[in-house]
C-alpha positions as CSV (number, residue, x, y, z in Angstrom):
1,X,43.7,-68.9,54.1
2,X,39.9,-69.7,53.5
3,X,38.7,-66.7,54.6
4,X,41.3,-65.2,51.8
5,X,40.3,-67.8,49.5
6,X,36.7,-66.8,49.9
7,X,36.8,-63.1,49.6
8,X,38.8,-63.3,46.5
9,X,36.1,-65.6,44.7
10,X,33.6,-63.5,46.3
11,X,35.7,-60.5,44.6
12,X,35.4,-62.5,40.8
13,X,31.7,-63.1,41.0
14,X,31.5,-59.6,41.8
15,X,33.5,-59.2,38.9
16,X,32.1,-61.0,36.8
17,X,28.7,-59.9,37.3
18,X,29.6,-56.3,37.3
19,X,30.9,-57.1,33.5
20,X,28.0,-59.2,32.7
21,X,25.9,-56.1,33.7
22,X,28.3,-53.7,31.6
23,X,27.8,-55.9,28.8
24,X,24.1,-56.3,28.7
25,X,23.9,-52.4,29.4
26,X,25.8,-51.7,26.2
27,X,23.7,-54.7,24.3
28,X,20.2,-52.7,25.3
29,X,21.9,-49.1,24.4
30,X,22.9,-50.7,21.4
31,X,19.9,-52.0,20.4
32,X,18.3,-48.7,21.2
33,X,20.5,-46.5,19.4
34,X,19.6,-49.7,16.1
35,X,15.6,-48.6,16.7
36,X,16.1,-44.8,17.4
37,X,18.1,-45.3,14.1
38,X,15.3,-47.2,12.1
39,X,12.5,-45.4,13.5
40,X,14.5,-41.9,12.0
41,X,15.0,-43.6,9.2
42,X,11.3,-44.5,8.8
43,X,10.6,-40.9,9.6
44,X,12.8,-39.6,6.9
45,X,11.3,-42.3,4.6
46,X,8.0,-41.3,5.6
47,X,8.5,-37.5,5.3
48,X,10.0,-38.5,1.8
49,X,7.1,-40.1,0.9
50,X,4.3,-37.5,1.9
51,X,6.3,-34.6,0.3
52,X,6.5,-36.7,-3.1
53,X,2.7,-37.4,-2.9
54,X,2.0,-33.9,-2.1
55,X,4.1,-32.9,-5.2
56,X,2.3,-34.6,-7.6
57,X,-0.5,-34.0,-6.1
58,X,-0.1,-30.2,-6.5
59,X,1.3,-30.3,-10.0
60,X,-1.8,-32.6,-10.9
61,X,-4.1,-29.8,-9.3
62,X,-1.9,-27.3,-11.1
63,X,-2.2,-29.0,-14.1
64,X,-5.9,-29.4,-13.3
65,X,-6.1,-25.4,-13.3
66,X,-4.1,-25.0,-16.5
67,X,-6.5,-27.3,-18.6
68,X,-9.5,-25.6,-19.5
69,X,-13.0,-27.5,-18.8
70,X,-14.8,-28.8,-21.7
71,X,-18.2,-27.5,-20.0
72,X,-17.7,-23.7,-19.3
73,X,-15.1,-23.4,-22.1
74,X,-14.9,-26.0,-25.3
75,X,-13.4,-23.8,-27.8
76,X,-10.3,-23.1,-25.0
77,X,-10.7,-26.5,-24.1
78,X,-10.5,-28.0,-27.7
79,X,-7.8,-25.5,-28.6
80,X,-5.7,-26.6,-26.2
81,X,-5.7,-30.5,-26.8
82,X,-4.7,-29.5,-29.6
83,X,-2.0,-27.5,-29.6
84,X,-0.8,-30.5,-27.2
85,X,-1.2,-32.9,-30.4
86,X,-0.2,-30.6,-33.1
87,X,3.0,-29.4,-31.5
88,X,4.1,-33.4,-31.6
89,X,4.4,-33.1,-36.0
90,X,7.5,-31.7,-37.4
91,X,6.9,-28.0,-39.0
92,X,8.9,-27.2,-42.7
93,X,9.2,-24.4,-44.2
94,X,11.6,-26.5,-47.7
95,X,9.1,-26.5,-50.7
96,X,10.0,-30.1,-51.4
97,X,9.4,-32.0,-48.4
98,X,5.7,-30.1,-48.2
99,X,4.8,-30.8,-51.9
100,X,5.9,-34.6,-50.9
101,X,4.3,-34.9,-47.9
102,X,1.0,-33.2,-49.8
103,X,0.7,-35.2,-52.1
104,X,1.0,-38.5,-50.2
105,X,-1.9,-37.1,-47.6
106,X,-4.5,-40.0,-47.3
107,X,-7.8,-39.8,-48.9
108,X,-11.6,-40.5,-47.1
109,X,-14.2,-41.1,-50.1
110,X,-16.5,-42.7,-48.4
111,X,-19.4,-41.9,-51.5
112,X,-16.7,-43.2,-53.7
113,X,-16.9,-39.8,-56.1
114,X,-13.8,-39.7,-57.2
115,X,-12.8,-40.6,-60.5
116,X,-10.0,-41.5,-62.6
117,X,-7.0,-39.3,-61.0
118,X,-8.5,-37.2,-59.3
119,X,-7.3,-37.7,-55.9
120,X,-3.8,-36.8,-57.2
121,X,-5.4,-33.6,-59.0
122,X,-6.5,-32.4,-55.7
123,X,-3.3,-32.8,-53.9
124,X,-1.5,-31.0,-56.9
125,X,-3.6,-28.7,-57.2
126,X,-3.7,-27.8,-53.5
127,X,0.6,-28.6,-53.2
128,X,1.0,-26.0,-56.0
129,X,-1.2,-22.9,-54.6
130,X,0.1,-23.6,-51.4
131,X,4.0,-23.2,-53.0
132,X,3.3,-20.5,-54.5
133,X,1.2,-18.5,-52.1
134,X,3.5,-19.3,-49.4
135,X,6.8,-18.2,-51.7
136,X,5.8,-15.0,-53.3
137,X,7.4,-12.6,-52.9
138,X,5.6,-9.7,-54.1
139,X,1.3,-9.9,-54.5
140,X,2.2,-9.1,-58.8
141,X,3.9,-12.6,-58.0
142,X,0.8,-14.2,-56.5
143,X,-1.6,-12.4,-58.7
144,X,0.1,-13.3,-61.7
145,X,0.5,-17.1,-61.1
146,X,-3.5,-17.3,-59.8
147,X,-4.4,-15.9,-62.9
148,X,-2.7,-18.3,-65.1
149,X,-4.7,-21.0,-63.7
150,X,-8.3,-18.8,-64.8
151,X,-8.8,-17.3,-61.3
152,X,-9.6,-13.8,-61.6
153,X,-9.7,-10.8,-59.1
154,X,-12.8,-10.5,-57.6
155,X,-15.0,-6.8,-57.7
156,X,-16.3,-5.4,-54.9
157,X,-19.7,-6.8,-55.2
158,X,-18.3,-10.1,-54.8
159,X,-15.6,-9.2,-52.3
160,X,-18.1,-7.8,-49.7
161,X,-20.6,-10.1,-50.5
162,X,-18.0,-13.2,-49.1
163,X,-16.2,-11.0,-46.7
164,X,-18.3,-8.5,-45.3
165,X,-17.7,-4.0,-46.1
166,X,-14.1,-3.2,-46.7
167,X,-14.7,0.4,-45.1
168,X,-13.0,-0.8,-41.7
169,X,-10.4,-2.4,-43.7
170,X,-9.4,0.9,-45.7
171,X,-9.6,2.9,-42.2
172,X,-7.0,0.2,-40.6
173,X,-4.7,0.7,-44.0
174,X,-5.1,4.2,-43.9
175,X,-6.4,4.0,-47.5
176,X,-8.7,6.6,-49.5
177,X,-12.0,5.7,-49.8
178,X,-11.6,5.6,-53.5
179,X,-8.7,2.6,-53.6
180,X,-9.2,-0.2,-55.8
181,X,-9.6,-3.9,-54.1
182,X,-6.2,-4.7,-56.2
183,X,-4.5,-1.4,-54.1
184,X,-6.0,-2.6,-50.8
185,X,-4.5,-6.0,-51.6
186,X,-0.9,-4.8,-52.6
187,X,-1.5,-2.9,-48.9
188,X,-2.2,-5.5,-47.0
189,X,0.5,-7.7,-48.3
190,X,3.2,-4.8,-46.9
191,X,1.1,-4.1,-43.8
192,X,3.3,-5.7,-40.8
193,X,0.6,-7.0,-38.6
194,X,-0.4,-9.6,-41.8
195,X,2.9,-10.2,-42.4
196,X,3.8,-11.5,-39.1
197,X,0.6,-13.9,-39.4
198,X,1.5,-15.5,-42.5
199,X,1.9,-19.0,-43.0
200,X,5.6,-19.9,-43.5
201,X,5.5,-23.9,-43.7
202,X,3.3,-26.3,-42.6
203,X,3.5,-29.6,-40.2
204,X,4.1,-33.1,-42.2
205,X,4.1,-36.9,-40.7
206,X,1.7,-39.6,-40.1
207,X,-1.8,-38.1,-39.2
208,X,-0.7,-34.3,-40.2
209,X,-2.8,-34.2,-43.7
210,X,-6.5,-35.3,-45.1
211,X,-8.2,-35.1,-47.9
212,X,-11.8,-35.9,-47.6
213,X,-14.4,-36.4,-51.0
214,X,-17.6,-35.5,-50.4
215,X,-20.5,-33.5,-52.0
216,X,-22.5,-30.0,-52.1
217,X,-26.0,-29.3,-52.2
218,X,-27.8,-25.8,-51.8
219,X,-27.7,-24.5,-48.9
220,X,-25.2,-27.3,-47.6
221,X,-21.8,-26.8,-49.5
222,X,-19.7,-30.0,-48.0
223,X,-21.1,-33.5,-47.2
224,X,-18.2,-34.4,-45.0
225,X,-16.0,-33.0,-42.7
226,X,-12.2,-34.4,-41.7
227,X,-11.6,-37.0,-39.7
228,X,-9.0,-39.5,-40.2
229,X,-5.9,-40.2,-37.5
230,X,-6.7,-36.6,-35.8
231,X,-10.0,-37.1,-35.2
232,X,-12.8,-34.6,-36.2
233,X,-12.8,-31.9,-33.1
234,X,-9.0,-31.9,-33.7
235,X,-9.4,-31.3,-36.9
236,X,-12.5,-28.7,-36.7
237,X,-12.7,-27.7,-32.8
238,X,-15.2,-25.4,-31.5
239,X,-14.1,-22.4,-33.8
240,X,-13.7,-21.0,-37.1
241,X,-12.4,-18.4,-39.3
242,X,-12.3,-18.1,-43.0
243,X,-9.8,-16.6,-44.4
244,X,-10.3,-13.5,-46.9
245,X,-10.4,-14.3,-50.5
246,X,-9.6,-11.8,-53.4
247,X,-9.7,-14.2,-56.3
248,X,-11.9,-16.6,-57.6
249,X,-12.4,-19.4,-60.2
250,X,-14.2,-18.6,-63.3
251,X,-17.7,-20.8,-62.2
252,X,-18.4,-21.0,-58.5
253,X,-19.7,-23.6,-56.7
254,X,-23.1,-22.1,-56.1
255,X,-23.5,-21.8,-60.4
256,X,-22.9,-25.7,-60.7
257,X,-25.3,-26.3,-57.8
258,X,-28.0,-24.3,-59.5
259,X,-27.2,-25.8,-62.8
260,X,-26.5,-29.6,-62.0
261,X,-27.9,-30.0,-58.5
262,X,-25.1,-31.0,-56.8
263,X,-21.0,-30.5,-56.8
264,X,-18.7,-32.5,-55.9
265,X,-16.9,-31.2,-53.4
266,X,-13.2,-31.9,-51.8
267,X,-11.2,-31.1,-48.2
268,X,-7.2,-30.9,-48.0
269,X,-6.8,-30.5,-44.8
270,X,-3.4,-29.7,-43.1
271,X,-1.5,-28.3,-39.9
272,X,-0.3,-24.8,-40.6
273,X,3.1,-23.3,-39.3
274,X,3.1,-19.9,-38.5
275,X,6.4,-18.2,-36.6
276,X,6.2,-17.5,-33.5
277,X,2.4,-18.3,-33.2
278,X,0.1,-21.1,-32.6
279,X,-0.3,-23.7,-35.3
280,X,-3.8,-24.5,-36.5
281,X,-5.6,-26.3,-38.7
282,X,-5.7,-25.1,-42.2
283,X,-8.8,-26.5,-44.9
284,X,-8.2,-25.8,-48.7
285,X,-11.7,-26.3,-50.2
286,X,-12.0,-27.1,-54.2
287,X,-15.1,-28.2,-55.8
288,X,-15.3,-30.1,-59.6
289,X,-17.1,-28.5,-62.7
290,X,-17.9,-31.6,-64.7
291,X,-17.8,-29.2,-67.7
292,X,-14.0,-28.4,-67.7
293,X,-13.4,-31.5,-65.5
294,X,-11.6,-28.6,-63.1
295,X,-11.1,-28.9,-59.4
296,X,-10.8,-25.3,-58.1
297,X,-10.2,-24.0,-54.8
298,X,-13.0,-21.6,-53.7
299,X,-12.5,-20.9,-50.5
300,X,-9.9,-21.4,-46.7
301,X,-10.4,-21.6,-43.4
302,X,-8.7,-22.1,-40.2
303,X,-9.9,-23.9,-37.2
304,X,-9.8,-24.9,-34.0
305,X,-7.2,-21.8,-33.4
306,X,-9.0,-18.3,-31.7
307,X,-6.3,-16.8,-29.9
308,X,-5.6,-13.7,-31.8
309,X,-6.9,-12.0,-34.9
310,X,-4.3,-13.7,-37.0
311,X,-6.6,-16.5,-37.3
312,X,-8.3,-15.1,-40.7
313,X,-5.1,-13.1,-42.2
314,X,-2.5,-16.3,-42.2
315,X,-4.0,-17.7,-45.9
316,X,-5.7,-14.2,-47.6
317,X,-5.7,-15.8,-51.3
């Protein structure tokens, strides 16, 4: 009886420690299989986190490519800051809202020239050209409503004197020599390549118009150049292009230079809308003659915008 009673508690320590043994192996592979899960989950945290920084770090040197240096290329690089900016304003084409947002466009006089109402004479004068150039639809339209404010069309001394022999221009037009500046005109206006480069609207909001005072001299015909909310190189950039102008006022600003010694001189300055195309900044340029207490516009330019050679046929006045 005690040699039974003996092997059978020899048999439950046995037992028991076999179980204790079976027990603490599953603890360990259970703890093993808890780190072979968090080191996998590490890993896939880890590979998570490398591919993300490798991501941004290849659209940043993407991006990187895309921008163009300031150094070896400012007018690509200036361009294209702002297309970034001016693609943030809302573009219209509706008569109303421009000729409201015109003339509510701050003013910079920092000579303090202006008198009386002029500022609003400038933006009216600027908001109605703009309307009317913009929605004519024939050039005996345009034509017709310049000369009813005293511009007249220019002759060809004056025309290739401010922009340059029209001989290439009658070759593009497949015009005779012999054509008149008004029958080169009334061509262009038809000729699809301007038509397609025309202004149709123009961008309005806080920051998307200026009008800045200043004054002419000879040999210096502007004082100041646009600043305000923009900034100056996103309102000027490294490029510029006038556009071609077939009328003019009945004094020029030169005349009142010559005569008075100085002009005062005025920017309207806006964001130009053209479908399908880059926007870019537009400059309406008037000057004052004191004698019929007249602003006229005498000349438009675009810049900060060289991409194609719409650049100088979007505003031909």
């Amino acid at each position: 009886m005690l040699l039974q009673s003996g092997w059978d508690m020899a048999v439950q320590v046995q037992g028991r420690n076999r179980l204790q043994r079976a027990e603490r192996v599953q603890s360990l592979n259970q703890d093993a299989l808890q780190r072979h899960g968090m080191r996998k989950s590490t890993r896939i945290v880890m590979i998570c986190v490398i591919v993300g920084i490798g991501a941004i770090a290849g659209w940043f040197a993407w991006s990187q490519l895309r921008t163009p240096c300031e150094a070896s290329d400012p007018v690509a690089y200036w361009e294209f800051r702002g297309q970034r900016v001016y693609n943030r304003f809302e573009a219209t084409t509706d008569p109303a809202k421009m000729r409201e947002s015109i003339l509510q466009a701050p003013v910079e006089d920092p000579e303090n020239l202006l008198r009386g109402d002029d500022a609003m004479r400038i933006r009216e004068s600027v908001s109605e050209f703009l309307l009317a150039r913009i929605g004519a639809d024939s050039p005996e339209e345009y034509i017709a409503w310049m000369e009813s404010r005293g511009y007249r069309f220019k002759n060809l001394e004056e025309f290739e004197r401010d922009n340059g022999p029209i001989e290439w221009l009658l070759n593009e037009l497949g015009l005779e020599p012999t054509a008149s500046l008004r029958e080169v005109f009334d061509a262009l206006w038809e000729y699809p390549p301007s038509q397609r480069a025309r202004i149709s609207g123009i961008c309005v909001g806080d920051g998307a118009m200026l009008v800045t005072v200043g004054h002419g001299v000879k040999h210096r015909p502007m004082s100041r150049r646009p600043e305000g909310r923009l900034g100056m190189m996103l309102w000027v950039g490294m490029s510029s292009s006038a556009c071609r102008s077939w009328l003019r006022p009945p004094v020029t600003r030169d005349e009142i230079v010559e005569r008075d010694g100085s002009v005062r001189t005025a920017l309207v300055s806006l964001i130009a809308h053209v479908p399908g195309s880059g926007r870019r900044p537009l400059h309406v340029a008037l000057f004052h003659d004191p004698v019929e207490d007249q602003w006229w516009i005498d000349m438009i330019a675009v810049n900060n915008y060289s991409g194609t050679s719409d650049a100088w046929t979007c505003m031909e006045f």
